[in-house]
Structure formats: structure tokens, C-alpha cells
TORNU-377254 format. One record per atom (N, C-alpha, C): x, y, z negated. Coordinates in steps of 0.02 Angstrom, whole numbers, padded with zeros to 5 digits, always signed. Atoms other than C-alpha are relative to their C-alpha. Layout:
# TORNU-377254
XYZ
...
This chain:
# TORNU-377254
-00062+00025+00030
+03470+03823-03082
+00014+00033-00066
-00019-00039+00072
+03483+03960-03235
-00041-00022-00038
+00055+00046+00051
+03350+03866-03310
+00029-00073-00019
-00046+00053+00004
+03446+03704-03306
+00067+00025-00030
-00040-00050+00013
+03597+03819-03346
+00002-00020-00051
+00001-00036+00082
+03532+03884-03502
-00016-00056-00036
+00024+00053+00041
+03420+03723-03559
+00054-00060-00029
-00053+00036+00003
+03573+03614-03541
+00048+00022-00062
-00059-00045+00041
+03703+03742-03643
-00022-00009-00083
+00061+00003+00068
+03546+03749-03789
+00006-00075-00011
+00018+00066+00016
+03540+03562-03794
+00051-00018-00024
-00044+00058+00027
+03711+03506-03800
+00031+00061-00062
+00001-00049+00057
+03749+03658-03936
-00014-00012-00067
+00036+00049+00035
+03613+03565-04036
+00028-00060-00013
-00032+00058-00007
+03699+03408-04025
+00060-00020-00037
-00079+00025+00029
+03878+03420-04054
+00023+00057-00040
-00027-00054+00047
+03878+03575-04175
+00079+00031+00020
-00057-00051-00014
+04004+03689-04201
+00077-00039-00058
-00074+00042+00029
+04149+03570-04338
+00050+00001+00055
-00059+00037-00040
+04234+03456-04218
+00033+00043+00052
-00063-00023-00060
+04275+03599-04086
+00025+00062-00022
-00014-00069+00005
+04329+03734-04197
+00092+00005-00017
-00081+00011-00010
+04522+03686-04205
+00019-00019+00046
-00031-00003-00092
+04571+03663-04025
+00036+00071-00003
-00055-00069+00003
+04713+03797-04002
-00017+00021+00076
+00015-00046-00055
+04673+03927-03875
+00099+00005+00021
-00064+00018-00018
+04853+03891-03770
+00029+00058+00051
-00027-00033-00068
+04842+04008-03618
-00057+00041+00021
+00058-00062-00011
+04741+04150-03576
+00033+00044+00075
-00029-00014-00075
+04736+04232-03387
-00036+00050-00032
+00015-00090+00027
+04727+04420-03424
-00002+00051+00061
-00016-00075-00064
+04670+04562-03287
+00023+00059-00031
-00026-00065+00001
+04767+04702-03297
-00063+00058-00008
+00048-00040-00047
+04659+04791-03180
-00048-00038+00034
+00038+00051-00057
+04520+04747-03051
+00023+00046+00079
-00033-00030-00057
+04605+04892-02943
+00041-00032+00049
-00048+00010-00026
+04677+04854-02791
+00041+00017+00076
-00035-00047-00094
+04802+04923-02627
-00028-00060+00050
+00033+00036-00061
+04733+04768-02531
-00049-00023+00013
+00075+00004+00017
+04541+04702-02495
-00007-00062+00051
-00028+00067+00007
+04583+04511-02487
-00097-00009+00032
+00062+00032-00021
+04413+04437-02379
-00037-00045-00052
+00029+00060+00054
+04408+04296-02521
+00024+00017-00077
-00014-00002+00059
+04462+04388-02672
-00060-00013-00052
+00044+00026+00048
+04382+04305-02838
-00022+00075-00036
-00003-00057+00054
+04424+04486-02933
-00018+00066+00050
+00028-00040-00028
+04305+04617-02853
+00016+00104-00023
-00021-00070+00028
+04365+04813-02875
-00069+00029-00022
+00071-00026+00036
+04226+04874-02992
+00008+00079-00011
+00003-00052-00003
+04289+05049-02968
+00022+00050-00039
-00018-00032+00066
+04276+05160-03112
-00021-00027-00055
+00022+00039+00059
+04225+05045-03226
+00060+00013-00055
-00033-00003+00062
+04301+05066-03406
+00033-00072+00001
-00041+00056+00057
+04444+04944-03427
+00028-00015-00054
-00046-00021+00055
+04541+04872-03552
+00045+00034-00021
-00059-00027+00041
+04643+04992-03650
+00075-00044-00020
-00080+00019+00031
+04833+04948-03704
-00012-00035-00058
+00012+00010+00038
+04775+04952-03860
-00060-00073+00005
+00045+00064+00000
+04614+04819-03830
+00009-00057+00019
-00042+00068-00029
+04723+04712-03727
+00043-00011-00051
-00057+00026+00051
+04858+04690-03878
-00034-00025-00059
+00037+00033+00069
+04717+04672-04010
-00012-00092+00042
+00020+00081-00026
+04656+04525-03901
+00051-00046+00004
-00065+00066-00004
+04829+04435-03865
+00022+00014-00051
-00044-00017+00068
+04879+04457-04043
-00067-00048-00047
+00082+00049+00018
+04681+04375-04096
+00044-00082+00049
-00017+00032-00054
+04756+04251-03952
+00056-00051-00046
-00044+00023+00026
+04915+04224-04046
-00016-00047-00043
+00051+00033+00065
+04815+04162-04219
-00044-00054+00030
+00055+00070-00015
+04726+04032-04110
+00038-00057+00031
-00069+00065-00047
+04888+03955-04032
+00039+00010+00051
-00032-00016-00078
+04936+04044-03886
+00055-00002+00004
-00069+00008-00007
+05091+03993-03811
+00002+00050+00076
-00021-00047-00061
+05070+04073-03619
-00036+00039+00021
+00064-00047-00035
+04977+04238-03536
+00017+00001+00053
-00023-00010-00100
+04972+04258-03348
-00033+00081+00027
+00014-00049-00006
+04938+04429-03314
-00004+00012+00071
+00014-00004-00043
+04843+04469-03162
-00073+00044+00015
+00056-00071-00022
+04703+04579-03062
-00038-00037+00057
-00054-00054-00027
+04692+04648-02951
+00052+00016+00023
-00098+00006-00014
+04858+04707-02924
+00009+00038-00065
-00015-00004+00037
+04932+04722-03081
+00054+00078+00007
-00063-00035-00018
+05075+04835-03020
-00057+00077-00003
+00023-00062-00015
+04944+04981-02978
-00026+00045-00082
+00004-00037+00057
+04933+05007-03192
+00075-00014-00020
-00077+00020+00023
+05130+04989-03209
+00029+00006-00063
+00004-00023+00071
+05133+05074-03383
-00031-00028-00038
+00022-00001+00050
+05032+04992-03451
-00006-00085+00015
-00012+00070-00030
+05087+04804-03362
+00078+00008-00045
-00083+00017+00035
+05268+04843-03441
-00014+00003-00073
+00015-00009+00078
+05196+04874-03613
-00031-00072-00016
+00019+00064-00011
+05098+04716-03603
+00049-00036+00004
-00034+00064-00024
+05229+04614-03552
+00056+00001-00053
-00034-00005+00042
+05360+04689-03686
-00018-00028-00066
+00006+00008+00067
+05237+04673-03819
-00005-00087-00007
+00001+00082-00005
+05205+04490-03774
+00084-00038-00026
-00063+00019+00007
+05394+04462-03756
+00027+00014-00082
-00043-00003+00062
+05474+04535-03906
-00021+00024-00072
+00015-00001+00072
+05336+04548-04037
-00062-00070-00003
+00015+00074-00003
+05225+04376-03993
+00041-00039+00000
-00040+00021-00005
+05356+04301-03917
-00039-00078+00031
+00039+00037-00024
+05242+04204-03803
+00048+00000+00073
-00047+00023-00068
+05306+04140-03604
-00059+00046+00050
+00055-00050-00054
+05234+04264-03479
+00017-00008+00086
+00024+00007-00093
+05170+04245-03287
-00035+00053+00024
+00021-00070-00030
+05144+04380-03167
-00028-00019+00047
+00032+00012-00061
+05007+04364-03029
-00002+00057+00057
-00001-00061-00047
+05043+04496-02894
+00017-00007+00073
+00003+00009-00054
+05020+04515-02731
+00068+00035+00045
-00064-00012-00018
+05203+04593-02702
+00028+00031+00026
-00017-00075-00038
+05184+04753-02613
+00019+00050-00038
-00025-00052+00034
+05232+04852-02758
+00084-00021-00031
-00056+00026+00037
+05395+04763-02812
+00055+00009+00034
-00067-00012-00039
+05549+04843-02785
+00066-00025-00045
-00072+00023+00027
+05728+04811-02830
+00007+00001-00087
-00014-00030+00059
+05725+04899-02988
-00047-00045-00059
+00046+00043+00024
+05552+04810-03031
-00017-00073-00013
-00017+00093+00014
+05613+04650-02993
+00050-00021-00046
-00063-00001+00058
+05777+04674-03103
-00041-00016-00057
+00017+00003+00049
+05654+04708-03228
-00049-00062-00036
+00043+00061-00009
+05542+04564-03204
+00060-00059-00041
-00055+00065+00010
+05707+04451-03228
+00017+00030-00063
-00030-00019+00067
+05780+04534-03389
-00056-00040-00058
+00042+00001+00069
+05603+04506-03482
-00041-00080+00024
+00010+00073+00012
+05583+04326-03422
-00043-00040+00025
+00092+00017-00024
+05427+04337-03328
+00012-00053+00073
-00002+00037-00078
+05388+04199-03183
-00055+00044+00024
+00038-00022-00064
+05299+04262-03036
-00031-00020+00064
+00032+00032-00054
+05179+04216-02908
-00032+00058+00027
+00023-00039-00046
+05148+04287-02753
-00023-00029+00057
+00046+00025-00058
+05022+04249-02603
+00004+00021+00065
-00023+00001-00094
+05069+04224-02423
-00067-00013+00013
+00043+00013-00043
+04921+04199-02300
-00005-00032+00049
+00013+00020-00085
+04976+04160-02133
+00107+00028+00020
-00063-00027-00022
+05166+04148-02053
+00009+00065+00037
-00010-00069-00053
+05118+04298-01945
-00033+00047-00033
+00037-00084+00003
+05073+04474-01966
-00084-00001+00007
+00043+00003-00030
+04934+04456-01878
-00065-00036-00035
+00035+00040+00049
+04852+04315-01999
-00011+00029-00055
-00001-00019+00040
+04910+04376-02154
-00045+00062-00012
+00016-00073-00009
+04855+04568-02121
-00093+00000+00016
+00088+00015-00030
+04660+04498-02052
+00001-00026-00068
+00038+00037+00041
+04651+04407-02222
+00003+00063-00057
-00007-00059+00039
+04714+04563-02313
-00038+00052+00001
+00057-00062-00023
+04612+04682-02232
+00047+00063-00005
-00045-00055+00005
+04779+04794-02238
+00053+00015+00056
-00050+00019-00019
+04910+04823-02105
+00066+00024-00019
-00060+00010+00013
+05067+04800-02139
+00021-00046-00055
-00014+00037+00070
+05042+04705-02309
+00022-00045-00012
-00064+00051-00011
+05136+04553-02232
+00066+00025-00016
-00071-00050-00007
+05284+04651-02203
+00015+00031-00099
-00003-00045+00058
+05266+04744-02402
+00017-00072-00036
-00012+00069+00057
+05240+04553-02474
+00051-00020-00004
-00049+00029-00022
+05390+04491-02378
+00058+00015-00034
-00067-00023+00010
+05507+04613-02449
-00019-00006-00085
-00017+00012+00075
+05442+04610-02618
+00004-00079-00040
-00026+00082+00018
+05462+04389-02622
+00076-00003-00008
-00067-00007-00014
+05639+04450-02558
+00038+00026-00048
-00036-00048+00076
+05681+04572-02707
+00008-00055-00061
+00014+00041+00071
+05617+04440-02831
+00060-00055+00012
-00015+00056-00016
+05713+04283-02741
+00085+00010-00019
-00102-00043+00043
+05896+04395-02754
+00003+00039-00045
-00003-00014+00086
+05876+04450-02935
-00018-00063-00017
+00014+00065+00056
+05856+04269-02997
-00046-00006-00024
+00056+00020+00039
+05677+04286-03032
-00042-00076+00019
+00014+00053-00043
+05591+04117-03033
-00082+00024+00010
+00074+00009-00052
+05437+04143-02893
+00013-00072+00032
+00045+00042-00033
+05307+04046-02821
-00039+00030+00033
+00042-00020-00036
+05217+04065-02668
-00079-00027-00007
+00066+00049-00009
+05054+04018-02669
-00047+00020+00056
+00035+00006-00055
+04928+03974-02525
-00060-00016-00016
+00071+00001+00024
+04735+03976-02526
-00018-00020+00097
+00014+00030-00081
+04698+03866-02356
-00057+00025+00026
+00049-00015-00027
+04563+03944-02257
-00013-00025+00064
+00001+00031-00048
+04497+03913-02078
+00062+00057+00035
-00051-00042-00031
+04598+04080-02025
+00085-00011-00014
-00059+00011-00001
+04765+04019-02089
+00030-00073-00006
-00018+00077-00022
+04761+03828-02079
+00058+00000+00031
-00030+00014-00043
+04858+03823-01930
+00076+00033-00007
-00084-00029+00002
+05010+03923-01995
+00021-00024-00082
-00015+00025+00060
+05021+03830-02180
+00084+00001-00006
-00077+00026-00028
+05165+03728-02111
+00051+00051+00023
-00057-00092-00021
+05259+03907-02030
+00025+00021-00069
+00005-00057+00043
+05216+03992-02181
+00057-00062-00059
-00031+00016+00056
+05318+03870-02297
+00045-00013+00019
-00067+00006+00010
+05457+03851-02201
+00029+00065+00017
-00001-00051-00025
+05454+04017-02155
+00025+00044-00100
-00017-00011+00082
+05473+04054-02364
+00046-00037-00029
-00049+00053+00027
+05591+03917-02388
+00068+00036+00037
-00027-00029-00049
+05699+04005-02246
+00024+00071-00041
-00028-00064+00043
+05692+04162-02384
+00031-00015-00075
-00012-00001+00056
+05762+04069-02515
-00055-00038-00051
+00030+00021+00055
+05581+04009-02614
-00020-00069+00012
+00000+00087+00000
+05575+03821-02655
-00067-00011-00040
+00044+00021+00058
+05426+03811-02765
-00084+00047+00072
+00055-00034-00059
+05244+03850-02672
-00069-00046-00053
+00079+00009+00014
+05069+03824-02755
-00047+00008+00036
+00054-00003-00057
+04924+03774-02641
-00075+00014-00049
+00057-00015+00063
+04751+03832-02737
-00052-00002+00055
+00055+00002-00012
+04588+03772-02683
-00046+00075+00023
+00034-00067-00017
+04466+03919-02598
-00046+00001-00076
+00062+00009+00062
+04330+03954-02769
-00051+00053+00027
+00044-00058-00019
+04162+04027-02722
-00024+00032-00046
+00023-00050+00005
+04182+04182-02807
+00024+00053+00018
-00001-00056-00041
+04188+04348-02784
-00006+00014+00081
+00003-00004-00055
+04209+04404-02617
-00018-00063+00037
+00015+00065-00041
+04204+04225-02551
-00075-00018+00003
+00060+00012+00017
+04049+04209-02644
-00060-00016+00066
+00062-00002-00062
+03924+04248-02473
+00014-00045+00069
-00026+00019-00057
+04047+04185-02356
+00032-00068+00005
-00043+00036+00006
+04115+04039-02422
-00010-00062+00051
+00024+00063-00054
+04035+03893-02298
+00043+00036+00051
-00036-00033-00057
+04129+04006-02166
+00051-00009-00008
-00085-00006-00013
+04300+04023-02213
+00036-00073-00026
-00016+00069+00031
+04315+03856-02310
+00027-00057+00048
-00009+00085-00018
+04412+03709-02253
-00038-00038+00016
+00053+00044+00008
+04296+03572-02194
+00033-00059-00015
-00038+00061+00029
+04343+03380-02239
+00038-00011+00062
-00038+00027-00041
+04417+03357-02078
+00066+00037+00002
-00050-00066+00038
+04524+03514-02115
+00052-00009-00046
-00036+00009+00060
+04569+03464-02260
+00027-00067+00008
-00045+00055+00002
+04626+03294-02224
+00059+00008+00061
-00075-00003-00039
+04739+03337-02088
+00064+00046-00032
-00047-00018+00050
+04797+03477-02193
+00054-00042-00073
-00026+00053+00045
+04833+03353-02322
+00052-00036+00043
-00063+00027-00028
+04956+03272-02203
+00049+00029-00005
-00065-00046+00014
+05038+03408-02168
+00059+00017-00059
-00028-00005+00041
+05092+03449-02330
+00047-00064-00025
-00034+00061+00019
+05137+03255-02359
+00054+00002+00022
-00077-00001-00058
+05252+03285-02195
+00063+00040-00027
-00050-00061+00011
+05334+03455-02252
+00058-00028-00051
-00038+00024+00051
+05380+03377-02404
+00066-00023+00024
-00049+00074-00010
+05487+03233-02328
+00055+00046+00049
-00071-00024-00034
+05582+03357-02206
+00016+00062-00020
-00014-00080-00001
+05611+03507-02273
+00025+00004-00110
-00009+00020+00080
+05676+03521-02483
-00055+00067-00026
+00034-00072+00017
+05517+03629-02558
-00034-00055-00048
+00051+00025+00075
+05407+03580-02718
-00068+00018+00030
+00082-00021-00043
+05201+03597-02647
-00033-00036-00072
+00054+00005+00054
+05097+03600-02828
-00061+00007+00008
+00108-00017+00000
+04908+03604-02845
-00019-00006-00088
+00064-00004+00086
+04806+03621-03010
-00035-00063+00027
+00033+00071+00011
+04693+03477-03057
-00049-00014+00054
+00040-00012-00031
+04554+03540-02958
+00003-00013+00083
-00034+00000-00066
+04658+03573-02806
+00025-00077+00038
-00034+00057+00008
+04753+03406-02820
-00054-00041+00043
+00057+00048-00024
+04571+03326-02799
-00019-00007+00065
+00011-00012-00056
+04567+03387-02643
+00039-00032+00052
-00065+00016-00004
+04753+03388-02580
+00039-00042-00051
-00021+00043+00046
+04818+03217-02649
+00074-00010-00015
-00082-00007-00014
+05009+03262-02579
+00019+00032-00052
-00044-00048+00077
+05036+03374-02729
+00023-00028-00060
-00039-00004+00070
+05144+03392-02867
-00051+00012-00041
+00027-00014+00070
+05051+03390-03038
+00035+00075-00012
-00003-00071+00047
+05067+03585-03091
+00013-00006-00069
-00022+00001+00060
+05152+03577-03247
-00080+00011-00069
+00050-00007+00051
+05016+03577-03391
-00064-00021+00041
+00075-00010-00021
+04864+03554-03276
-00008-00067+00040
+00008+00081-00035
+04844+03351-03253
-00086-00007-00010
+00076+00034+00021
+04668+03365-03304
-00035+00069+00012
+00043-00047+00009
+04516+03508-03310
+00011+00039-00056
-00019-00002+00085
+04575+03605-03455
-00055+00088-00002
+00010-00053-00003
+04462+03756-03436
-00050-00006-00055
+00024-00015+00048
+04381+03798-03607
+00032-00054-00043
-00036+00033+00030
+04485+03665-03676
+00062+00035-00037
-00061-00022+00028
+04661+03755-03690
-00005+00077+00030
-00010-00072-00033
+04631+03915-03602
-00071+00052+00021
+00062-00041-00038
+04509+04060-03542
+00025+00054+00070
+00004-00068-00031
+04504+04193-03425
-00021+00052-00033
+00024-00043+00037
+04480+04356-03492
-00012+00066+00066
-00019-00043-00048
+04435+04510-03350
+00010+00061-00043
-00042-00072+00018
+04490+04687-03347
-00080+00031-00050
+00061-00049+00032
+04317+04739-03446
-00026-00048-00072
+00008+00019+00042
+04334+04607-03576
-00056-00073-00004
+00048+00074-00002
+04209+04461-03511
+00076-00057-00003
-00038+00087-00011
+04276+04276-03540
-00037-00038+00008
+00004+00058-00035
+04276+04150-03446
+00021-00058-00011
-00065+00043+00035
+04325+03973-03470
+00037+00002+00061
-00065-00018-00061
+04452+03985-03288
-00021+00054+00015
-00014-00031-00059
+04499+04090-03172
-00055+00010+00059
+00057+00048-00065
+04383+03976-03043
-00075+00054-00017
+00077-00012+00016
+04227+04032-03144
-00012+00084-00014
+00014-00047+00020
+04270+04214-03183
-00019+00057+00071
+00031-00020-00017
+04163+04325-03117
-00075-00013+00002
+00080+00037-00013
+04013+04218-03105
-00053+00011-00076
+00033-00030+00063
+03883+04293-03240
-00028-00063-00067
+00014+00091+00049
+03823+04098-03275
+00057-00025-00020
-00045+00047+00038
+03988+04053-03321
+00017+00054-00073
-00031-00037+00021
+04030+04196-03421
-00011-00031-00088
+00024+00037+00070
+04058+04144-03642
-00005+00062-00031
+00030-00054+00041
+04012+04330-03691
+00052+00075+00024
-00048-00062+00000
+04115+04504-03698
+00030+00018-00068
-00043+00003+00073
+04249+04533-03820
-00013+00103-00014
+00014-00067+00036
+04174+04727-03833
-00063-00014-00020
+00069-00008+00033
+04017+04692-03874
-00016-00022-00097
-00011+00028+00076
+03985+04674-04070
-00021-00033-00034
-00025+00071+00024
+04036+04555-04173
+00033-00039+00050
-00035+00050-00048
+04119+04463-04018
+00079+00003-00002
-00065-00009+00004
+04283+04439-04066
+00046-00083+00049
-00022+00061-00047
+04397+04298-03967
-00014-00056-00042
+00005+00058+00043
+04405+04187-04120
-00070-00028+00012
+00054+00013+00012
+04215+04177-04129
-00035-00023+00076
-00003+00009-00079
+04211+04174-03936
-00001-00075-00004
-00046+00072-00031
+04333+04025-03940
-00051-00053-00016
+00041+00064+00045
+04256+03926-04068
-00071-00030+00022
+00084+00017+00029
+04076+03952-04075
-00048+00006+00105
+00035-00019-00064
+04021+03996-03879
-00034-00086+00030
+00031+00052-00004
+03887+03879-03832
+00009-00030+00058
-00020+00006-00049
+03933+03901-03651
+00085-00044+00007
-00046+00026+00041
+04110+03837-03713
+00011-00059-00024
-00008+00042+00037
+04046+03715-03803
+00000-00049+00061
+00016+00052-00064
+03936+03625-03653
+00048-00010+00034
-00046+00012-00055
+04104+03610-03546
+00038-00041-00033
-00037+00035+00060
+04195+03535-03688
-00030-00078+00005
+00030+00047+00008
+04053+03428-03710
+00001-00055+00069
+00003+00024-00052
+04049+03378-03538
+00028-00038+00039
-00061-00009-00036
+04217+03364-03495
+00012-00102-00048
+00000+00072+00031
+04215+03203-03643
-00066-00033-00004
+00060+00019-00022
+04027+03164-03607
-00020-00008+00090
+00060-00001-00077
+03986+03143-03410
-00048-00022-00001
+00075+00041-00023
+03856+03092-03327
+00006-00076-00001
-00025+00089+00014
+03814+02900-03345
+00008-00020+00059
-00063+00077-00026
+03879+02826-03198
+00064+00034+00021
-00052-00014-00009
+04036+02908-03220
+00024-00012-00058
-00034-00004+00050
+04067+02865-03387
+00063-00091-00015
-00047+00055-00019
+04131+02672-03328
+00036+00026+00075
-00049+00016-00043
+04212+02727-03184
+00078+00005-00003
-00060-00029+00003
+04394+02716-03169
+00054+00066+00027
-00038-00041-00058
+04416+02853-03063
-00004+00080-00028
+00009-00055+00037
+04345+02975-03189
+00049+00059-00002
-00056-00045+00043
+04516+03046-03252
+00033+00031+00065
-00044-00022-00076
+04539+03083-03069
-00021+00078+00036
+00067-00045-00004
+04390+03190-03051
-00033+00038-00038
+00013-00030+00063
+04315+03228-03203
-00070+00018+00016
+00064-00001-00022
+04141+03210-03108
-00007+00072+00053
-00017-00040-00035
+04207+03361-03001
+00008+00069-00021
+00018-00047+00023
+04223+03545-03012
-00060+00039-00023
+00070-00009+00016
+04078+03630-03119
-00027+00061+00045
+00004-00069-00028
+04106+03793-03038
-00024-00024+00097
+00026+00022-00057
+04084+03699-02868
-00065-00025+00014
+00055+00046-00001
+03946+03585-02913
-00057+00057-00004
+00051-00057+00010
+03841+03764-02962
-00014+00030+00056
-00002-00017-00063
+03884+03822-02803
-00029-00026+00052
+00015+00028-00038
+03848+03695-02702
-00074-00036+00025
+00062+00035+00021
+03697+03584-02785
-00060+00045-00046
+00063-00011+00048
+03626+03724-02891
-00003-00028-00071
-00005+00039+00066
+03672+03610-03049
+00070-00024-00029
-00065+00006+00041
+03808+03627-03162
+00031-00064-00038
+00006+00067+00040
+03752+03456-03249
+00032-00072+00046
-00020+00069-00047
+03790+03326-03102
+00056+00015+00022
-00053+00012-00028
+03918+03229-03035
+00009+00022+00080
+00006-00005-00075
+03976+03264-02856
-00038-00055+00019
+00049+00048-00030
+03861+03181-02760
+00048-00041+00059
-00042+00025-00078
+04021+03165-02621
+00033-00074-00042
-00029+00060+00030
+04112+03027-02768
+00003-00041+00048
+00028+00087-00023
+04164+02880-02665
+00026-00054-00050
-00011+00082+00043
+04200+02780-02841
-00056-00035-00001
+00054+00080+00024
+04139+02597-02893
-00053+00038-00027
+00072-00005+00079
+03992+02688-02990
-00058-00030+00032
């Protein structure tokens, strides 16, 4: 497959040069803090690399400030657990706020957030998302690999929900917490949070070996898909998905900005050691990676613009494969996830083979 990979990336590079995609505004950038973290998540994408040299204060502000100059309107700051570099998550988030003056999102898992931390969260404007597992202890705490970390999340959704911060729960369906989805959202609606993001499993990191195991299967997923249709209709809660997700789970709300695949389009991932990614989905994975912003000469601009890896997704994303380029169902799919299709088929280049459009 890294031979197909690479030959593919080289070809279309060749092809569609570097002009037409060097003004696209870099919009939204997902930033690790850290890769540190107090919990050891079975399916976490973001693997604790230990003592690895992260970004500095300083290397993280050169980059979202390079970021700014390309268009950036939002950062989502996440790990890890963000909370476990706190000094240097409030400096970040200040300098964003009141010398960019960009819209900032916090990804944290919610065991560190106390009263004081949540006050502060609300003063400087930040939204927040935090990840339930399972309505019970018992679920949650097996997917955490922590006990008690139900109980720590619970109270820090609770801090955020009475300080006026606006959270979102979000849910990552597995086979171990299927069965308590439905609990778990009215069980959060019950604390006050109306808003809930469902996010597709992605095989990386941790999931990476295991993922045929813990994954949803289609039958899974279509009853789950009911469910959510049901919750909706009796209960008053918002249930979003990303584009990806959506494809899956058809009950969802459109996620504000994310009606389509936008990954190297409007946004990257960036991790705590300076690799980028074009998502979230793909970071970690060495074949997705569009270079390191320490290595020299690699600056984001040159990243953004010129990355060949970058380019091919771009290219891809308004090029499919030919019998997806008449179907109508395209804009639905987008010939599927790439990060899945690598996973699955070994080939980053083809359409899902599952498609049931006219093609």
C-alpha cells in the first residue's frame, strides 16, 4: 500500500502543480497541547509518547500566529488531556483570545475541571467538549482504563453546565457502550447538557490493532441509528456528527462547518511534537502525515501550500475515482473516508467498495 501511497501523492503533485491550491485559507487547526494523559482510553487516537519533547509556548504561538496569516478563524485545543499542562493551556488560550482574536474549543476529558477552572473557561469564551462512554461506572471506567473517571467527568460536565459554559458531550459508539448510548444522553440531558456529538470510532492509535473488535458492525450501527432518530423525537437534545460520522449515522444534525470532507481543505491537525496532519481522523498515522513544522525549512505556510500529501487529498476530494464522478450520491460520500479506505483495503486511492450508489 506505501507504494501506491507514495506513487499516487508523486503523480497527482505532477499534475495539478502547486498555483491553483496556494490561496485556500488555512480556517481551523486542532492543536495538542500535550500527548500526556490521567486516563488510558482503550481507543485513544493520541498515544502518550512519554518524554518526548513537546511543543514549547513559544513554538505553539509562532505556529498559530503563521496560522493567523493563512486565515485562521478557529483552534481546538486538545491531547491528551490538555488540563495536565494548565500553564501553558491558559497562555494559549489568552494569547489566541486577546492578541489573534480567533474562536477557541477545548477538548478535555473533564477530570481536571473545577469550579474556578470552569469560571475561567466562561470569562475567555472557550466552548468545550467532553466524552462520556457508558451511563454507568462500570462502562465508562472499562473504556477508561481508570476507576473512578466516570464520577471525575460527571462533576467536571457539572461545573461547566452551572457557569454558563457552552459544552458538548460527545460519544464514540463502541461494542462495549452501544447498549447505554440512549442512558448516557438522557442521563446528560438530566444534568442540564443539550448539545451531544456522536464521532465515528477512527483506526488510530490505540484502536489501531483492535479496531475489528471494538467497532460497531452494520447491524450495530443501524439499530444504533434508530436509536438516536428515537431520542431525538422524545427527549429535547441536539445529536451532531461530522461529515464522516453523518455517513454512517444518517439521524444527525450537520455539525456546524463540517457538511462535507474538509480535511486539508480548511483545516489540519497539528500534534504535540509538531507533525501535521490533514484531520484529527488521520493524525498519528505516519502515511498520512504532510511533514513536521520543526524540521528545516518546514514552516506551516509552506506545509499548507506546497505538501504533496496535501495536495493529493485536495486533488481527490474534486477528482474521484471514475464511477463516482457521475454519481449523485457523491456529495454524500465523497467516495468514503481515506483514512478508512487505508485501513481497511490497503488503498488510499479507491472508492468504498461498500457504495450502494447508481454507479
Amino acid at each position: 500500500m506505501a507504494s501506491v501511497w507514495s506513487t499516487q501523492v508523486r503523480d497527482c503533485s505532477c499534475q495539478i502543480g502547486y498555483q491553483a491550491r496556494s490561496n485556500r485559507n488555512l480556517e481551523h487547526i486542532d492543536l495538542e497541547v500535550t500527548r500526556g494523559c490521567n486516563l488510558d482510553c482503550i481507543h485513544c487516537s493520541a498515544e502518550d509518547h512519554g518524554a518526548a519533547h513537546e511543543l514549547s509556548v513559544d513554538e505553539a504561538k509562532h505556529i498559530l500566529h503563521e496560522g493567523q496569516r493563512l486565515g485562521l478563524k478557529t483552534i481546538g485545543f486538545t491531547g491528551g488531556e490538555p488540563f495536565l499542562r494548565k500553564r501553558k493551556l491558559q497562555e494559549l488560550i489568552s494569547f489566541c483570545r486577546d492578541e489573534l482574536g480567533i474562536a477557541i474549543h477545548l477538548h478535555t476529558n473533564g477530570t481536571k475541571i473545577s469550579r474556578k477552572s470552569a469560571e475561567e473557561l466562561r470569562r475567555m469564551e472557550c466552548d468545550v467538549t467532553i466524552p462520556l462512554h457508558g451511563s454507568s461506572s462500570k462502562t465508562h471506567d472499562s473504556i477508561t482504563r481508570t476507576n473512578g473517571s466516570m464520577k471525575l467527568t460527571l462533576k467536571g460536565l457539572v461545573e461547566l453546565l452551572e457557569t454558563g459554559v457552552n459544552a458538548t458531550v460527545y460519544i464514540v459508539p463502541m461494542k462495549a457502550n452501544l447498549h447505554e448510548i440512549s442512558p448516557l444522553i438522557r442521563m446528560a440531558s438530566e444534568k442540564g447538557c443539550k448539545k451531544f456529538r456522536i464521532l465515528s470510532l477512527s483506526p488510530t492509535g490505540r484502536a489501531y490493532n483492535i479496531f475489528t473488535s471494538i467497532a460497531p458492525d452494520a447491524r450495530e450501527t443501524m439499530c444504533l441509528n434508530d436509536q438516536l432518530s428515537k431520542i431525538q423525537e422524545e427527549i429535547d437534545v441536539e445529536l451532531y456528527g461530522g461529515f464522516c460520522t453523518r455517513s454512517i449515522y444518517q439521524s444527525l444534525r450537520i455539525l456546524p462547518g463540517h457538511n462535507s470532507c474538509l480535511a486539508a481543505e480548511n483545516r489540519l491537525h497539528i500534534d504535540a511534537f509538531g507533525n501535521v496532519f490533514p484531520c484529527t481522523a488521520s493524525a498519528g498515522r505516519a502515511i498520512f502525515s504532510a511533514g513536521n513544522l520543526r524540521a528545516s525549512g518546514s514552516t506551516l505556510s509552506e506545509i499548507w501550500k506546497y505538501s504533496p500529501l496535501l495536495q493529493f487529498i485536495r486533488d481527490f476530494h474534486s477528482n474521484p475515482p471514475g464511477k463516482c464522478r457521475a454519481c449523485e450520491l457523491h456529495p454524500e460520500c465523497m467516495s468514503g473516508c481515506r483514512v478508512m479506505m487505508s485501513y481497511k483495503y490497503g488503498d488510499v486511492t479507491i472508492a468504498d467498495p461498500r457504495c450502494k450508489g447508481p454507479c
